[in-house]
ChimeraX commands (.cxc) that place a marker at each C-alpha (Angstrom):
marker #1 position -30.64,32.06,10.39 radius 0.5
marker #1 position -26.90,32.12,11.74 radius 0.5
marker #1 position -26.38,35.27,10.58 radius 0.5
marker #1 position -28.52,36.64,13.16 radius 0.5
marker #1 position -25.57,35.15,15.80 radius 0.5
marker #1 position -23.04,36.86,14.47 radius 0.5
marker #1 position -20.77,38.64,16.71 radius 0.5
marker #1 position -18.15,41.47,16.09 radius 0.5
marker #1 position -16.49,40.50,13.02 radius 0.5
marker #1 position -18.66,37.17,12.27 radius 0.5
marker #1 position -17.91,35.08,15.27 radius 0.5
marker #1 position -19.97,33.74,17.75 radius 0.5
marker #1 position -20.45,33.89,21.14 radius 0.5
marker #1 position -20.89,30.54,22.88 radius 0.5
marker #1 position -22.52,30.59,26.33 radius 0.5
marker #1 position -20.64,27.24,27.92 radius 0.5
marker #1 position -21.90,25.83,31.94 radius 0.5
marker #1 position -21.26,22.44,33.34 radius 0.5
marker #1 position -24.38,20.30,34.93 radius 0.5
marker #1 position -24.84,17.13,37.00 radius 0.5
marker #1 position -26.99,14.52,35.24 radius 0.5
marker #1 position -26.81,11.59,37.71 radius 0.5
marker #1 position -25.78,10.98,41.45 radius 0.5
marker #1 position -26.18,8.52,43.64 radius 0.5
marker #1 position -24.33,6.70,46.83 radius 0.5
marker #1 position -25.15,3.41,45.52 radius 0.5
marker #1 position -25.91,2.73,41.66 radius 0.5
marker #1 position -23.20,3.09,39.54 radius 0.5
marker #1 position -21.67,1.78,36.31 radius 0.5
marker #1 position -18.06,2.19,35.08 radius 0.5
marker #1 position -18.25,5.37,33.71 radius 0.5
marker #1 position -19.26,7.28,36.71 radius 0.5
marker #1 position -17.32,9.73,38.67 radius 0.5
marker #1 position -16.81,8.68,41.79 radius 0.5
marker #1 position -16.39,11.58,45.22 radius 0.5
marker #1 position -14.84,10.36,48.39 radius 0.5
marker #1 position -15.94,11.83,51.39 radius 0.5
marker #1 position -14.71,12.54,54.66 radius 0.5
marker #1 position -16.75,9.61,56.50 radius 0.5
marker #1 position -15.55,7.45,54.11 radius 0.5
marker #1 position -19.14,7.20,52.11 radius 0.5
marker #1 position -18.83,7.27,48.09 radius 0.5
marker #1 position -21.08,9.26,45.71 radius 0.5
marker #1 position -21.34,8.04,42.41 radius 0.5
marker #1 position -21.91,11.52,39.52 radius 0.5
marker #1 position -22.22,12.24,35.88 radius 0.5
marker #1 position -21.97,15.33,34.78 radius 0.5
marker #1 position -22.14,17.17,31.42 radius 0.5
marker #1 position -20.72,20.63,29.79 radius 0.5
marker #1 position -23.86,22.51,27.91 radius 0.5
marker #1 position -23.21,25.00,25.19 radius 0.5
marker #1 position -25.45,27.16,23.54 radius 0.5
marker #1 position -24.85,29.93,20.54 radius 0.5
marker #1 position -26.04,32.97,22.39 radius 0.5
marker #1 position -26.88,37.09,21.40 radius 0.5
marker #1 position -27.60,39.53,22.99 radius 0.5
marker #1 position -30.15,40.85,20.94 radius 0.5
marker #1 position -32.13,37.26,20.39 radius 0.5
marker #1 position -34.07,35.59,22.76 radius 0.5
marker #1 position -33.47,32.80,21.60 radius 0.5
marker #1 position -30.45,30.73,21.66 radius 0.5
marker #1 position -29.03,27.50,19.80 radius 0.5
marker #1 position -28.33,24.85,21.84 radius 0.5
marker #1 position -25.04,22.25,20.56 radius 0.5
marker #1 position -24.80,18.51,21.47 radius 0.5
marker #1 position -24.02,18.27,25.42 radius 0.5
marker #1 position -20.79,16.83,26.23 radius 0.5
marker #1 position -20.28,14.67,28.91 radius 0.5
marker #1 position -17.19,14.85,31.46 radius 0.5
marker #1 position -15.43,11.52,31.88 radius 0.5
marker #1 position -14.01,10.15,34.78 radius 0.5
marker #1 position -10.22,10.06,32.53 radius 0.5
marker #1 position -11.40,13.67,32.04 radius 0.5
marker #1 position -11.60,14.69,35.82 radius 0.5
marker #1 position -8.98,12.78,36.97 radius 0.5
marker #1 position -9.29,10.49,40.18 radius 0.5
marker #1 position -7.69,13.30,42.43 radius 0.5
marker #1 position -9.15,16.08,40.43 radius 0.5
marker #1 position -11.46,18.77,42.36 radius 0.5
marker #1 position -14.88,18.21,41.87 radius 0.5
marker #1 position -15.81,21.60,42.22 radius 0.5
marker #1 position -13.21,22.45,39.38 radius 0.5
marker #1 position -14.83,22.27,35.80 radius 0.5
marker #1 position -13.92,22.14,32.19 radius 0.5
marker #1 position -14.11,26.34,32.25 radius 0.5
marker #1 position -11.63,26.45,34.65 radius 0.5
marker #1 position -9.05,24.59,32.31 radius 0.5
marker #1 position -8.02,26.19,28.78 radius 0.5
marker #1 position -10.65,25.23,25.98 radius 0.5
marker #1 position -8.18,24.10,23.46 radius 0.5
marker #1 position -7.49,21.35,26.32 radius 0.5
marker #1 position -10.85,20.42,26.77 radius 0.5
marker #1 position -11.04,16.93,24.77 radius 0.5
marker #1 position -14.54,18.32,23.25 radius 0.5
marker #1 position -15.77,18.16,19.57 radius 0.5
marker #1 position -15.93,21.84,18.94 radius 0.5
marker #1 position -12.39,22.60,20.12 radius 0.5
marker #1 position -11.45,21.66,17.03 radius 0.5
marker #1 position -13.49,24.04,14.35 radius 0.5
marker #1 position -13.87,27.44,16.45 radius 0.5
marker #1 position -11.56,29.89,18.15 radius 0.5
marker #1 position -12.46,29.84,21.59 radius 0.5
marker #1 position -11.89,32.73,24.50 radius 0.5
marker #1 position -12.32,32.47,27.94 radius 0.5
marker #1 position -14.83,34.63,29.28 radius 0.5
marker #1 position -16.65,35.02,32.53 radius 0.5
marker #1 position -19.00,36.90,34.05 radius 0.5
marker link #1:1,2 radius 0.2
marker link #1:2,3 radius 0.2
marker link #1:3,4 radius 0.2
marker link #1:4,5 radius 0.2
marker link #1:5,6 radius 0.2
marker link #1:6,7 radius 0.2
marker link #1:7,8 radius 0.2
marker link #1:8,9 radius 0.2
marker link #1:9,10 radius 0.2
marker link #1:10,11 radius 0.2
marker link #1:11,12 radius 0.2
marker link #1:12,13 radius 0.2
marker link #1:13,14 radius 0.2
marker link #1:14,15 radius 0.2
marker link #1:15,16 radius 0.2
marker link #1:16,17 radius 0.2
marker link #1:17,18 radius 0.2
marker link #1:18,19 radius 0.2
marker link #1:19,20 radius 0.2
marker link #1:20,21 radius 0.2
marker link #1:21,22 radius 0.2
marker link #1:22,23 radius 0.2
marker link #1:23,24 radius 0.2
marker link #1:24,25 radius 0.2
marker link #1:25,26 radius 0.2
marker link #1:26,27 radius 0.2
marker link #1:27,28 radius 0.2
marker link #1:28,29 radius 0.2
marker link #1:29,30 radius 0.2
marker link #1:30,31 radius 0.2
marker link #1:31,32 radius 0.2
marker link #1:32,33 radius 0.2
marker link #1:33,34 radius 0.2
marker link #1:34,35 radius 0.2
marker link #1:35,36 radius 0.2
marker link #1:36,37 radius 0.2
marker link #1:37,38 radius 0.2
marker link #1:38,39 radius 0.2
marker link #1:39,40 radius 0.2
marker link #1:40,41 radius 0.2
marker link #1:41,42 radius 0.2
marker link #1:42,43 radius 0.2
marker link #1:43,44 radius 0.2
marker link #1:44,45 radius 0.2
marker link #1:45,46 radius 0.2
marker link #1:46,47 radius 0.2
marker link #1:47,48 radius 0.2
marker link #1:48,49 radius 0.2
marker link #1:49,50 radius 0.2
marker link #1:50,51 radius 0.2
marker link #1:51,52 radius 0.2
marker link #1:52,53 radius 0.2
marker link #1:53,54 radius 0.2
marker link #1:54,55 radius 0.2
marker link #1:55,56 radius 0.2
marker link #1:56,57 radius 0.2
marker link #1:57,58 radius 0.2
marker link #1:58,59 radius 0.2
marker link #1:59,60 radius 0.2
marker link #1:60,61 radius 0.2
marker link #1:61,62 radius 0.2
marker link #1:62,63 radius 0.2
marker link #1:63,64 radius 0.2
marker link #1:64,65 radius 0.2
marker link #1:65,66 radius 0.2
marker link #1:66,67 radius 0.2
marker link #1:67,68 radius 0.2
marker link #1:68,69 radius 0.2
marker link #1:69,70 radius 0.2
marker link #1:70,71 radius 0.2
marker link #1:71,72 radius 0.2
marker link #1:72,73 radius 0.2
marker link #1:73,74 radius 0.2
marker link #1:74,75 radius 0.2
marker link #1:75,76 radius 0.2
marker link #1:76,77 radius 0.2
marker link #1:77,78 radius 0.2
marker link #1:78,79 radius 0.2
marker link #1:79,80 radius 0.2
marker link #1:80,81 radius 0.2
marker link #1:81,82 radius 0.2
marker link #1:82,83 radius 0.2
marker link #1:83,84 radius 0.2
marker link #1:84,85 radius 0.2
marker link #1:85,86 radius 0.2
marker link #1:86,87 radius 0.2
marker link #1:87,88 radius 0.2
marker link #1:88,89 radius 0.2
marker link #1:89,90 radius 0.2
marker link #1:90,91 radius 0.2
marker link #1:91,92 radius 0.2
marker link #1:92,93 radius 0.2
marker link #1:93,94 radius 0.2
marker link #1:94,95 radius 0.2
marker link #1:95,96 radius 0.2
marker link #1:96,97 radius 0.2
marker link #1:97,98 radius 0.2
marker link #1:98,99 radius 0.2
marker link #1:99,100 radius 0.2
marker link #1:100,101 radius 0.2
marker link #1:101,102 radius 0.2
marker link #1:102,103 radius 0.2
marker link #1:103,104 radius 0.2
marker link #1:104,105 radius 0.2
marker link #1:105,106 radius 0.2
marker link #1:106,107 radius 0.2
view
């Protein structure tokens, strides 16, 4: 079935996007993000980086384990609006970095 994902020379491409999961100005735990804003109010995030094997010639695609971004991650001064695809993939403390050759590609 994998062989159907193959990309030039065997490889595959791997369709990556980051996605909020949880936010809120008042329920938290100690693993949430936390954003600061201007009026001094505090919203509380989790967030996640998808992946999915992807073709172009399948409609379908395979979808890997979601992994979620850490506040140690992110930083406390970090951008919010800067994600895991803006930093280098071999970087990103993820459990695929690991076993594949990654390139940065965007659209």
């Amino acid at each position: 079935m994998l062989k159907r994902y193959w990309w030039e020379n065997k490889h595959y491409l791997v369709s990556i996007d980051g996605t909020g999961v949880f936010s809120s100005n008042r329920l938290h735990c100690e693993h949430c993000c936390q954003k600061q804003h201007e009026n001094g109010a505090i919203t509380y995030y989790h967030q996640a980086v998808g992946a999915a094997v992807v073709h172009p010639d399948q409609s379908e695609v395979i979808p890997l384990a979601p992994e979620p971004i850490s506040k140690q991650l992110i930083g406390s001064e970090a951008d919010p609006e800067v994600g895991p695809e803006d930093e280098e993939l071999t970087d990103f403390p993820c459990r695929y970095t690991d076993r594949y050759r990654w390139e940065n590609v965007t659209a």
